[in-house]
C-alpha positions in Angstrom: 20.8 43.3 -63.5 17.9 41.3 -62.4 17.5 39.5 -65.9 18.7 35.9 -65.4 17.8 35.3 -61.3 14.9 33.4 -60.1 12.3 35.0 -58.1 13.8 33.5 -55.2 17.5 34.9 -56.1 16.0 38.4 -56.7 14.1 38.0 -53.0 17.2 36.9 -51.2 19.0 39.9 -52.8 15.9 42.2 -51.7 16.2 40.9 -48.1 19.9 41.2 -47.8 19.4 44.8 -48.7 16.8 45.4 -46.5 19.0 44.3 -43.7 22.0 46.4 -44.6 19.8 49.3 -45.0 18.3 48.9 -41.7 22.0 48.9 -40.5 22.7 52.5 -38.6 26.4 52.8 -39.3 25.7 52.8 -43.7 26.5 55.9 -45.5 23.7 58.4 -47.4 25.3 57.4 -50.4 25.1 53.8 -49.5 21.8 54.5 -48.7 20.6 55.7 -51.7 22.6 53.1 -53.8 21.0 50.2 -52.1 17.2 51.7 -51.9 17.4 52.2 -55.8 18.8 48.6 -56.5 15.9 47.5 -54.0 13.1 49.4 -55.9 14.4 47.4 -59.1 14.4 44.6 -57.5 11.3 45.2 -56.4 9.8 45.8 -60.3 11.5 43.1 -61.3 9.6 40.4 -58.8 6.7 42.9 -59.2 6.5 41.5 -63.0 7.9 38.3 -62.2 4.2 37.4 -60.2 2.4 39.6 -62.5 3.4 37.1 -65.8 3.2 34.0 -63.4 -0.8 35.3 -62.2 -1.7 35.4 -66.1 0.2 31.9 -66.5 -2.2 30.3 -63.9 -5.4 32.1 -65.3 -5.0 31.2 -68.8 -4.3 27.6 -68.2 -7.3 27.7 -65.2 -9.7 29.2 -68.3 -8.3 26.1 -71.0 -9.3 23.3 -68.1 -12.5 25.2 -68.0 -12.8 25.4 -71.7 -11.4 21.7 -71.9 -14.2 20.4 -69.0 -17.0 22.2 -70.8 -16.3 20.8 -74.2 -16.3 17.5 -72.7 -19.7 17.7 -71.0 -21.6 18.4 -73.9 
């Protein structure tokens, strides 16, 4: 479902279903469809910032690793 969108796809998505779910005239059923596709969603960017956190650290600890090597 959520395998090939951006983040920013998958957040769009999230906010649209947020808005129909806030709408008063939308069926249990409905209800319960769009609050499960929203809790995926919400993994799914969950993971998405997790993996792009450890991106950011490993390449923060090589510039560390590279400025320490070249200051001795």
């Amino acid at each position: 479902m959520t395998e090939n969108k951006t983040f920013g796809e998958m957040m769009q998505e999230l906010e649209h279903i947020v808005k129909q779910l806030d709408d008063d005239q939308i069926s249990l059923e409905s209800s319960l469809e769009l609050y499960q596709k929203g809790m995926a969603l919400s993994k799914s960017c969950e993971a998405t910032l997790k993996d792009a956190e450890e991106k950011v650290a490993k390449l923060i600890e090589n510039e560390e690793d590279l400025s320490d090597e070249s200051e001795s």
